[in-house]
N, C-alpha and C positions, 0 to 999 in steps of 0.2 A: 523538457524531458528530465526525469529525477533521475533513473539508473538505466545503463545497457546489462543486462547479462547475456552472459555464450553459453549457448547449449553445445556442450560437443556428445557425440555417437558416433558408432559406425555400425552397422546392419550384422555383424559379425563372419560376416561371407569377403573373401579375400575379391571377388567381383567390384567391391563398392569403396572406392574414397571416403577416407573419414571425412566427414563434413559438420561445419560448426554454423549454427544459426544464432541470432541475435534476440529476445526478447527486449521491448523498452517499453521501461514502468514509467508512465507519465505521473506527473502529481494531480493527487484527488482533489477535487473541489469543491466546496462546502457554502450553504448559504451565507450572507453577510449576518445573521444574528447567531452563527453558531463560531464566526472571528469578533465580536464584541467584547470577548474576553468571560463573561460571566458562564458557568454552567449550565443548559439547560435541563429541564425534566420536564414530563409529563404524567399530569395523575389519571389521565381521560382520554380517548382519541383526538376530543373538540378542544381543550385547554392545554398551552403551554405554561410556563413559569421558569424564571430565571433563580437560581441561587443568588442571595446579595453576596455573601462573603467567599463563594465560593470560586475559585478561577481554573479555569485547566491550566495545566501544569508548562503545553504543550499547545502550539493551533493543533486543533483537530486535524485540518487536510495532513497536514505534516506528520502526523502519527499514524493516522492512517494507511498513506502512502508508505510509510517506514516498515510494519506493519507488514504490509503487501510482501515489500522487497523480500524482508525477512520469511514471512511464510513462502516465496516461491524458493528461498534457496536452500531451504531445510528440503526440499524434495530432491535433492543432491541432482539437479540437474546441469547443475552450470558447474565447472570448474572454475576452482579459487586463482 
């Protein structure tokens, strides 16, 4: 598991306990030619191609998943 977030709410009706739930971000997984290190591209549906000099900066799953995180907590659901 990469992150827990807590959603907290309450319904706004004094009836209802606040209650906090847990989302968890697992880490994304990527095939083995996209952790070789080199960039890929495609010019074609049918044709891949590796950049020589070019490297991600970052693995992919790892950015990704970061990514993720960062887009679900801009929806200000989770307290900090």
């Amino acid at each position: 598991m990469f992150a827990l977030l807590r959603i907290g709410y309450s319904s706004g009706r004094t009836l209802y306990r606040k209650r906090i739930d847990i989302v968890a971000v697992c880490r994304f997984e990527t095939s083995s030619y996209l952790r070789e290190g080199r960039i890929v591209y495609r010019e074609n549906p049918e044709e891949s191609g590796f950049y020589e000099y070019h490297r991600w900066a970052a693995e992919p799953a790892e950015t990704i998943t970061a990514a993720m995180i960062d887009a679900l907590r801009s929806l200000r659901f989770f307290p900090s």
